[in-house]
C-alpha positions in Angstrom: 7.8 -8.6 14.9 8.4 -9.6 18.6 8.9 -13.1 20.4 5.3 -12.3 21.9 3.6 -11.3 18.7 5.3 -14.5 17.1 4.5 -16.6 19.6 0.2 -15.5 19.8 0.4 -16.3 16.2 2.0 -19.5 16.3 -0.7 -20.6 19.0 -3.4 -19.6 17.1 -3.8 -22.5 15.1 -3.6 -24.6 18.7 -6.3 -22.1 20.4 -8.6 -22.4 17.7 -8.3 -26.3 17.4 -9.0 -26.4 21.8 -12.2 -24.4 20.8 -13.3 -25.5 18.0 -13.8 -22.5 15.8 -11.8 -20.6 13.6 -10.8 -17.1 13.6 -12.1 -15.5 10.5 -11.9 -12.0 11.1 -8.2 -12.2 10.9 -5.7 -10.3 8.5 -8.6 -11.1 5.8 -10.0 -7.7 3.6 -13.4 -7.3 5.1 -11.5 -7.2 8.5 -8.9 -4.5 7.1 -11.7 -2.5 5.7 -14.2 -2.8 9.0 -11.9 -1.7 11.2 -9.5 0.8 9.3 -9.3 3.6 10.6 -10.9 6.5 7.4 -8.5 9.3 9.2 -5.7 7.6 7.3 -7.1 8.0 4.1 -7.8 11.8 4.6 -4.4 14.2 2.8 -4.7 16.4 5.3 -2.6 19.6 4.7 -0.6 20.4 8.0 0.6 24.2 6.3 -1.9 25.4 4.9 -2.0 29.4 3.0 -2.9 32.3 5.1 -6.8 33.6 4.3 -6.3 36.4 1.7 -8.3 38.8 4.9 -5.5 37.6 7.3 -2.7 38.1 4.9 -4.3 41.7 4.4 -5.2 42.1 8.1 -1.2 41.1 8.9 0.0 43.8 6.3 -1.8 46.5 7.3 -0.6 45.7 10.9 2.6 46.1 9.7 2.4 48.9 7.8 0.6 50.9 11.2 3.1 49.5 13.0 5.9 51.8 10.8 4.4 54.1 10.9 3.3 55.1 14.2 7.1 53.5 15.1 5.5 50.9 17.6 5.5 47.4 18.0 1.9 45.9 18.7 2.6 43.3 21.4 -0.7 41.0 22.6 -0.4 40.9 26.6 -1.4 37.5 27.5 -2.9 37.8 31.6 
């Protein structure tokens, strides 16, 4: 934690004393759970398998590839 984080905190008891009402919604568990963010909870899987069509798609590619003795190459304009 910072000097400026440690500081806001240490005048939040002052703050809320000047105004007269208490800040609730902080670090409590409603708070946490109404404003998590649900992405985080998601496993998403970064590597996922190939598509057995792809994986046969790639193969076949390959195998035209020897034999007609060319390499496909995508031209990108």
């Amino acid at each position: 934690m910072d000097k400026d984080i440690s500081g806001s905190l240490e005048n939040l008891p002052v703050a809320e004393k000047i105004v007269g009402h208490k800040w609730s919604d902080f670090g409590t568990e409603e708070s946490k759970e109404k404003w998590s963010n649900p992405a985080k909870k998601v496993l998403y899987d970064f590597a996922p398998s190939l598509d057995g069509n792809v994986k046969d798609s790639l193969k076949n590619l390959s195998d035209t590839e020897g034999k007609m003795k060319h390499k496909y190459e995508l031209l990108q304009l």
